[in-house]
C-alpha positions as a printed NumPy array, in Angstrom:
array([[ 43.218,  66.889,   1.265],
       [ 39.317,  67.82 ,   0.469],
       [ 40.382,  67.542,  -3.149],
       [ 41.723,  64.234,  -2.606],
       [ 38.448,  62.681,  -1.228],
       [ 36.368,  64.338,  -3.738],
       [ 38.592,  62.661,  -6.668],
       [ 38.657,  59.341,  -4.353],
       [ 34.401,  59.414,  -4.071],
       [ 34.171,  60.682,  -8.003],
       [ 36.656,  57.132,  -8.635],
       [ 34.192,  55.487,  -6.744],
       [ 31.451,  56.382,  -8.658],
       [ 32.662,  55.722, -12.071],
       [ 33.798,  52.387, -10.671],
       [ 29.986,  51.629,  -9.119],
       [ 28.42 ,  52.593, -12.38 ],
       [ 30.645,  50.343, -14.575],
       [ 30.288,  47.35 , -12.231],
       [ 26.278,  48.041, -12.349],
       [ 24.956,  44.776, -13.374],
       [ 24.597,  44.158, -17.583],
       [ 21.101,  42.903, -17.115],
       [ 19.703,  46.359, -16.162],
       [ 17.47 ,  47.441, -18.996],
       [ 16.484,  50.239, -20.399],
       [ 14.508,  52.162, -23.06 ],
       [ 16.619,  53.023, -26.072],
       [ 17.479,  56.79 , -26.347],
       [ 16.337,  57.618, -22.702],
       [ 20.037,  58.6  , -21.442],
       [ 18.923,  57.081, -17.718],
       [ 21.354,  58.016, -14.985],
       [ 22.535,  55.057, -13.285],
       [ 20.187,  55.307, -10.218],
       [ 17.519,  56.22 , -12.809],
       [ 18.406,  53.207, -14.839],
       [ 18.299,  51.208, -11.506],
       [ 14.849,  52.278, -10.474],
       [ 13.599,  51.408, -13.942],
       [ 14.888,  48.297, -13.999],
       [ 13.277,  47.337, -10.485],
       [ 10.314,  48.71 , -11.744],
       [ 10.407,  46.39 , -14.789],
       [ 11.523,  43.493, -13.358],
       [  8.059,  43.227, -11.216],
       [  6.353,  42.654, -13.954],
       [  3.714,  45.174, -13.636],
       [  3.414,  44.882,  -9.619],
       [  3.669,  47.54 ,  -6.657],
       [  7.231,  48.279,  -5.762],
       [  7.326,  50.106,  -2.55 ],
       [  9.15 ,  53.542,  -1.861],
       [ 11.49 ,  51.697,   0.322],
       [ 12.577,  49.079,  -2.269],
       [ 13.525,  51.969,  -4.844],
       [ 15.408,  54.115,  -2.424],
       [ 17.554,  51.167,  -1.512],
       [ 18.163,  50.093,  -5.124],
       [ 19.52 ,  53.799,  -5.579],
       [ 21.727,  53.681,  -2.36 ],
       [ 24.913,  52.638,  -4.423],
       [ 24.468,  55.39 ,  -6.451],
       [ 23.807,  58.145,  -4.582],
       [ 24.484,  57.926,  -0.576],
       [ 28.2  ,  58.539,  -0.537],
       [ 27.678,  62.185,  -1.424],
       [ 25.047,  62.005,   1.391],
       [ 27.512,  59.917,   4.255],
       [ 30.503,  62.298,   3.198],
       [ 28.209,  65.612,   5.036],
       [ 28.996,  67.214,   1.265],
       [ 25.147,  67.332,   1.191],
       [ 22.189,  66.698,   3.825],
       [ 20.585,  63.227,   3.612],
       [ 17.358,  63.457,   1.624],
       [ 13.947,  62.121,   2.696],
       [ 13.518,  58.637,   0.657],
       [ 10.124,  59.316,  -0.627],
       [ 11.451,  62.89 ,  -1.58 ],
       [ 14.739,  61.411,  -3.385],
       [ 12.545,  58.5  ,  -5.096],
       [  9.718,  60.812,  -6.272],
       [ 12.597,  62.923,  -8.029],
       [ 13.895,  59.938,  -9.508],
       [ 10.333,  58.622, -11.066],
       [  9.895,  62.493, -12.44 ],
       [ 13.23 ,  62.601, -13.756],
       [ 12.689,  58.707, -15.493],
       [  8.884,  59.956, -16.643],
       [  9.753,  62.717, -18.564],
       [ 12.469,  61.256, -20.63 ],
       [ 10.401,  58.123, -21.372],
       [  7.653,  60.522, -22.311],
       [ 10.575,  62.928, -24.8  ],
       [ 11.333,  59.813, -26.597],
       [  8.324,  57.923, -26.78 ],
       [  8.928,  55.311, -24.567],
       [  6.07 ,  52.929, -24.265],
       [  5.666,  52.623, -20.293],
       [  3.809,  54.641, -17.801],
       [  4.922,  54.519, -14.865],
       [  2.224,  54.656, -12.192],
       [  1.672,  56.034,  -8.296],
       [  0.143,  54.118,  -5.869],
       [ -0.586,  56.96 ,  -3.005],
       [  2.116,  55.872,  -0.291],
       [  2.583,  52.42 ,  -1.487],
       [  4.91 ,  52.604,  -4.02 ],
       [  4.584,  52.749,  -8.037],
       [  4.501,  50.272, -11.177],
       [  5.571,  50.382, -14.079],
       [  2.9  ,  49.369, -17.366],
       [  3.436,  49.148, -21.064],
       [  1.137,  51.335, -22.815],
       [  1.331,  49.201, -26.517],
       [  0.647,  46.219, -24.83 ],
       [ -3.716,  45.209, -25.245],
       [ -4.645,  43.342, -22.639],
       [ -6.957,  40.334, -23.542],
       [-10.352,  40.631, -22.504]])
């Protein structure tokens, strides 16, 4: 029966990450998870502007909180589970060169920046 709901939640899963939406964009040659892809696009779509802690752990929800509502694994702390994410999408966009930094603003939230952008001054 366990075996069951483990294929039924893995089903589930596959089916959540092929109905993500087709606008979600990402850096070429990153390999971003789904959630990963998901915070970087949130990130991306404010245009430079704070997105709070609470905003990215609810765009991951989808892609992460049935393994948490099954009991297969204790529910994280947000902060904790979005600070993972960020360090898991920094360090690809930094192995492939990536032009964005993506930047902390202490218990706020983070941005995200272009780095070949020059601003006009």
């Amino acid at each position: 029966m366990c075996d069951r709901c483990e294929e039924l939640q893995e089903e589930v899963r596959q089916l959540r990450e092929l109905m993500a939406p087709s606008d979600v964009v990402t850096p070429d040659g990153c390999n971003l998870s789904p959630a990963e892809a998901a915070v970087f696009s949130a990130l991306l779509s404010a245009g430079g502007k704070l997105r709070s802690n609470n905003y990215l752990f609810q765009v991951t929800r989808d892609f992460t909180w049935s393994e948490y509502r099954s009991g297969a694994r204790a529910a994280p702390d947000p902060d904790s589970l979005v600070k993972v994410y960020i360090s898991k999408i920094r360090r690809k966009l930094r192995e492939t060169g990536a032009p964005y930094e993506i930047r902390l603003h202490w218990a706020r939230g983070y941005s995200l920046h272009r780095t070949d952008v020059v601003a006009n001054v």
